[in-house]
Structures are given as structure tokens and as C-alpha cells.
MARBA-3410 file (N, C-alpha, C, O; in Angstrom, 1 decimal):
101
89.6,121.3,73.4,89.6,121.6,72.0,88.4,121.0,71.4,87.9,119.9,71.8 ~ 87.9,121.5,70.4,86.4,121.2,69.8,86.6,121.4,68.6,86.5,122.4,68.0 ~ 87.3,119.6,67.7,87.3,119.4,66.4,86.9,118.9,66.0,86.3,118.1,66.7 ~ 86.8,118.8,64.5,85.6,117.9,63.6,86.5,117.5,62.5,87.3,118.2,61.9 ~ 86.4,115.9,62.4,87.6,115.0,61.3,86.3,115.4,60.8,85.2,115.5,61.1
87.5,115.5,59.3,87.1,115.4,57.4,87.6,115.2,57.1,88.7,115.2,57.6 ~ 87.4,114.8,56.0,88.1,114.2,54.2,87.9,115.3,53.6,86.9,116.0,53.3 ~ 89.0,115.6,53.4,88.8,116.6,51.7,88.7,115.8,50.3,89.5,115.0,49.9 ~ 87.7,116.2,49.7,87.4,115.4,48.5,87.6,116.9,47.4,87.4,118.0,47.8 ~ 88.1,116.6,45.9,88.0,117.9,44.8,87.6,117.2,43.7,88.2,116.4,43.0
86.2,117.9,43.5,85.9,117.7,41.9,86.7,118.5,41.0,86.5,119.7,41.1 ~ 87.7,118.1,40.1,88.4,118.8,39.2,88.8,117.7,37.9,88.3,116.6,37.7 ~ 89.9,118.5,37.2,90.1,118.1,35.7,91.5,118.7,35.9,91.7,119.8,36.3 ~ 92.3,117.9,35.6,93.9,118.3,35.4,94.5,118.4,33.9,95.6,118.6,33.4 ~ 92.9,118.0,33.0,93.7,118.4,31.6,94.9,118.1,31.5,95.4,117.0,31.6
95.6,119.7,31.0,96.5,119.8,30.2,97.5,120.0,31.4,98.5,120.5,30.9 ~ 97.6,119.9,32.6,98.6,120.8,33.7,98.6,119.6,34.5,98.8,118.4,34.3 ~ 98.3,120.6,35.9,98.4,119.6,37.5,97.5,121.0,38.5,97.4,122.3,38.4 ~ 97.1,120.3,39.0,96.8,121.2,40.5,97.2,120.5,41.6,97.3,119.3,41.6 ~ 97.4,121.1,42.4,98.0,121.3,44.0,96.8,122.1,44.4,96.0,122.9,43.8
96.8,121.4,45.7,96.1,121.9,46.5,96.1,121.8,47.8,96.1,120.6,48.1 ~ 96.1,122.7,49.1,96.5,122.7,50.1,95.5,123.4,51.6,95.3,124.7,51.6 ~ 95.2,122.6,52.4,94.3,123.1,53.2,95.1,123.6,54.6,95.8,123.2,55.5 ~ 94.8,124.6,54.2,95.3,126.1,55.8,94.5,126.4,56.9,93.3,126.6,56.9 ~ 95.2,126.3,57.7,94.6,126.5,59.5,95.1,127.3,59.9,96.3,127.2,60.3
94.4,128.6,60.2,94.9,129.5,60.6,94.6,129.5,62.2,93.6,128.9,62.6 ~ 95.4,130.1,63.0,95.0,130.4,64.5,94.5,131.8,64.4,95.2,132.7,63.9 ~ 93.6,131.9,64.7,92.9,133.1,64.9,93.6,133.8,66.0,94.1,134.9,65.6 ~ 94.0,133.7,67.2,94.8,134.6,67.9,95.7,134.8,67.4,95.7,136.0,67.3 ~ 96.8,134.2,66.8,98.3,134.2,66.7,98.1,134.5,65.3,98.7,135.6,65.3
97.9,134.5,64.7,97.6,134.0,62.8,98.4,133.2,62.2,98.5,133.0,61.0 ~ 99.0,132.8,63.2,100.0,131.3,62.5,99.3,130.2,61.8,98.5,129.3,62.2 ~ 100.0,130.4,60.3,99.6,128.8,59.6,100.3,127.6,59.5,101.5,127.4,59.5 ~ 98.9,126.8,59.3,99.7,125.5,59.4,99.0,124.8,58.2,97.8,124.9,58.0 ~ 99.7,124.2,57.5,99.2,123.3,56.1,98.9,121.9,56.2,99.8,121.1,56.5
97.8,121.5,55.9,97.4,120.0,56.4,96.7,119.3,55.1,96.4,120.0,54.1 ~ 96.6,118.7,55.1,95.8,117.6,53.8,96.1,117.7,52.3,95.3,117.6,51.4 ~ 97.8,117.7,52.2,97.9,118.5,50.6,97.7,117.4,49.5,97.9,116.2,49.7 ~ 97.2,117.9,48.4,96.9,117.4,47.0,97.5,117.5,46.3,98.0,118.5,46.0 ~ 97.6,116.3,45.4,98.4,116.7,44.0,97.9,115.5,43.1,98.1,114.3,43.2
97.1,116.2,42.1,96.5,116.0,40.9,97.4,114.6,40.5,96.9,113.5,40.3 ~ 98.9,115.1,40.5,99.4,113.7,39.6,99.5,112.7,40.3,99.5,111.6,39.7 ~ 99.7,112.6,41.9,99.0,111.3,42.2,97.8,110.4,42.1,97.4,109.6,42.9 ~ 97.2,110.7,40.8,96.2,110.1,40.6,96.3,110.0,39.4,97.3,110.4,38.9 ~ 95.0,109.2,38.4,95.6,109.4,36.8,94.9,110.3,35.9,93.7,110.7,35.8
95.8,110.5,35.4,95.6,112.4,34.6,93.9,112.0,33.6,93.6,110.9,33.0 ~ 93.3,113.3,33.6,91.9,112.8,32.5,91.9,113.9,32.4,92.6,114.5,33.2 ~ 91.2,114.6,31.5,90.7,115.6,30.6,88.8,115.5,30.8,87.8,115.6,30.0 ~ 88.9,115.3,32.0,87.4,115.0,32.3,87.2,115.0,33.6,88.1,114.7,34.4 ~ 86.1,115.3,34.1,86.4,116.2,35.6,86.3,114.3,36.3,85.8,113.3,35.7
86.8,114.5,37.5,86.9,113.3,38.7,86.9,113.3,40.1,86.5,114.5,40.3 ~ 87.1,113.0,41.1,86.3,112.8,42.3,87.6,112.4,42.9,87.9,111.2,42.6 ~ 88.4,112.9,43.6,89.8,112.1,44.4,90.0,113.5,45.3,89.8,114.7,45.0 ~ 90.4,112.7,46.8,91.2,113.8,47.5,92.6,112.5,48.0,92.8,111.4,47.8 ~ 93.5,113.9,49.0,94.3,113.1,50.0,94.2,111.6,51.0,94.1,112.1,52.1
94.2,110.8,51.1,94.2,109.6,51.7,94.3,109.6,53.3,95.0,108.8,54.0 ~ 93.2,111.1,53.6,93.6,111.1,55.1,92.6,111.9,55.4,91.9,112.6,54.7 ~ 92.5,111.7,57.0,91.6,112.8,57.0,92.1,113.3,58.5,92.9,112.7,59.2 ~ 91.5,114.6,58.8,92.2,115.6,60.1,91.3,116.1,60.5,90.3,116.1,59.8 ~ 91.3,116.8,61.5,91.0,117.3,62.6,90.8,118.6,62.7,91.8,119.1,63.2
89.9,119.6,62.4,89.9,120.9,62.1,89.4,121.4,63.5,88.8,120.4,64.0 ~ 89.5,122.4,64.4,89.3,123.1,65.2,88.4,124.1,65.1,88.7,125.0,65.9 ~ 87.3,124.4,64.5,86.7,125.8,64.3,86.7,126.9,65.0,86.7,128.1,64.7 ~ 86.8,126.1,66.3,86.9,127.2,67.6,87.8,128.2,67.7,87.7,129.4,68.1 ~ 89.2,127.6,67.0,90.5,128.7,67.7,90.7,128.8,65.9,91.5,129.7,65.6
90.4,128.3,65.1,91.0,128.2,63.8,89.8,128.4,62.7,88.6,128.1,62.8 ~ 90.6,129.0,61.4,90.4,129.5,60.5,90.4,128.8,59.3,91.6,128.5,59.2 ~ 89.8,128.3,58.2,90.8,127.8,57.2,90.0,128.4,56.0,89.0,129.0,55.8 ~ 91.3,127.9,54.9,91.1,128.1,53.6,91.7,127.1,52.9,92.1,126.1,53.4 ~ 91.8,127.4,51.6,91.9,126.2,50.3,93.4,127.2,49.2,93.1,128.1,48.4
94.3,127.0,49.4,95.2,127.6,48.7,95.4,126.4,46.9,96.0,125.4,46.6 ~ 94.7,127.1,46.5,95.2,126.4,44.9,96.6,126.7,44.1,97.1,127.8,44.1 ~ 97.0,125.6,43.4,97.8,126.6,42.5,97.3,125.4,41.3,97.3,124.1,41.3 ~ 96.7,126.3,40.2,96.7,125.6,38.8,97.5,126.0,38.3,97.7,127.2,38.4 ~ 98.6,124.9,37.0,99.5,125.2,36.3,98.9,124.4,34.8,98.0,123.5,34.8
99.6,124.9,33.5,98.9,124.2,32.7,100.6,124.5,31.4,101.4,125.4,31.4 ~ 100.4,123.5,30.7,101.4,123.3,29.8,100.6,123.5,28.2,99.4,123.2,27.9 ~ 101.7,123.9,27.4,101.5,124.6,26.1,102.5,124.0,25.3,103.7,123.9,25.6 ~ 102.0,123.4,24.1,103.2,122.6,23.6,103.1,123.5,21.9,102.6,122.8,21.0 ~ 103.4,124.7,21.6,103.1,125.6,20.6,103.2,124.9,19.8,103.9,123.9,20.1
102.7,125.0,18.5,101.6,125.9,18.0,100.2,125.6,18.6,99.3,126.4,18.6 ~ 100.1,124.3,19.2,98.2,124.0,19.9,98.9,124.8,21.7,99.8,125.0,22.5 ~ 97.3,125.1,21.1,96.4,125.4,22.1,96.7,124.7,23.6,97.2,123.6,23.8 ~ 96.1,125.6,24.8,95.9,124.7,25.6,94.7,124.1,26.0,94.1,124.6,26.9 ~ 94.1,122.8,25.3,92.9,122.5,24.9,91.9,122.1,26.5,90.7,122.3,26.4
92.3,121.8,27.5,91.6,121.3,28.3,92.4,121.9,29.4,92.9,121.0,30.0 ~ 92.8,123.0,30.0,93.3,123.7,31.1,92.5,123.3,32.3,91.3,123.3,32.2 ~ 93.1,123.0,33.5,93.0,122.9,34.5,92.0,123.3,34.9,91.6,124.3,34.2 ~ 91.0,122.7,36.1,90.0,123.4,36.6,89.5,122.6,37.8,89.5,121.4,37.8 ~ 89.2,123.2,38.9,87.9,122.5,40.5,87.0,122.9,40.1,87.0,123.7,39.1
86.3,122.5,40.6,84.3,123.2,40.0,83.9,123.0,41.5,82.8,123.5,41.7 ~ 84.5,122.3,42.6,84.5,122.3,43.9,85.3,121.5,45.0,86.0,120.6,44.7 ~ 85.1,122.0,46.5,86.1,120.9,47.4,85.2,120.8,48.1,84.4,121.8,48.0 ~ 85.0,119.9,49.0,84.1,119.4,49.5,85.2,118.6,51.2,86.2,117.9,51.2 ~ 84.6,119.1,52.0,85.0,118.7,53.3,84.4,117.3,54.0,83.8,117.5,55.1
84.4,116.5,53.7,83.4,115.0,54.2,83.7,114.7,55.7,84.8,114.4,56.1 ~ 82.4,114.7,56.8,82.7,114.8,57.8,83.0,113.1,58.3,82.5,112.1,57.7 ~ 83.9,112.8,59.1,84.3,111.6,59.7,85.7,110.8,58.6,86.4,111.6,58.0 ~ 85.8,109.8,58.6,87.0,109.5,58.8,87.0,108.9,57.0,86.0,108.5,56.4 ~ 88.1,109.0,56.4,88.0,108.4,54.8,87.7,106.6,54.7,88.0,105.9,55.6
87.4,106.2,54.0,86.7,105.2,53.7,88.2,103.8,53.2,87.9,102.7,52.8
END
């Protein structure tokens, strides 16, 4: 097997909501997934201003037999009559090669 440890790191802003976020390994023969490195915005502390945090781990990706992607889910809360003034957002994810710090 021929893998490469990263960190997933996400520039984002959880505003008014939360994001999740979750890294997929697909097997390219089989197309079986598997979910590795997940995120969640509220383990960290909420800002309305973009910030720099991933998972507290890092893994082992395969390129050879495997596939990946980035499954997001942004949610955002509305407290009527306001607006939702700072909604959720990544601006990017970033894969850091070797082991988290």
C-alpha cells in the first residue's frame, strides 16, 4: 500500500450555524466508503470571523486504490424577525502533509 499521512486543516466561519465536515475514501474497485477525519465546528469556539482549526488527527490516505472527497453539511439558525447575519461558510480545506503538531 502506498499512503500519505495528513492533517486536514478548514478555513471557515460558523457564524450563525455549525459545519460538519467529513473526509471520504472511496475504493476505486469496490466503491466502498469509508469516513475518516470528521469535523465539527462546535468543538471549537464559535466566531463570526473566518479561523483555522481541523480534527486532532491525522490519517493515512491511499491514492493508489482510493478516492476521496470532502462531504460538507452547513446548517445555520434564524431567530425571526433578524436575519441570518453571518451564515456559515469554508473558503477552503487544506490537506497538510505528515503528522498534526
Amino acid at each position: 500500500m502506498n499512503s500519505t499521512e495528513v492533517s486536514p486543516k478548514l478555513r471557515y466561519r460558523d457564524g450563525s450555524g455549525q459545519i460538519v465536515a467529513v473526509l471520504i475514501q472511496v475504493n476505486i474497485a469496490s466503491g466502498a466508503e469509508t469516513a475518516a477525519a470528521p469535523f465539527d465546528s462546535q468543538d471549537f469556539a464559535h466566531s463570526n470571523v473566518f479561523q483555522v482549526n481541523g480534527p486532532e488527527l491525522s490519517i493515512a490516505l491511499d491514492f493508489e486504490n482510493y478516492a476521496c472527497y470532502v462531504e460538507l453539511t452547513l446548517t445555520a439558525s434564524s431567530h425571526p424577525p433578524m436575519p441570518i447575519l453571518f451564515p456559515p461558510k469554508v473558503s477552503v480545506i487544506q490537506l497538510m502533509p505528515g503528522q498534526i503538531e
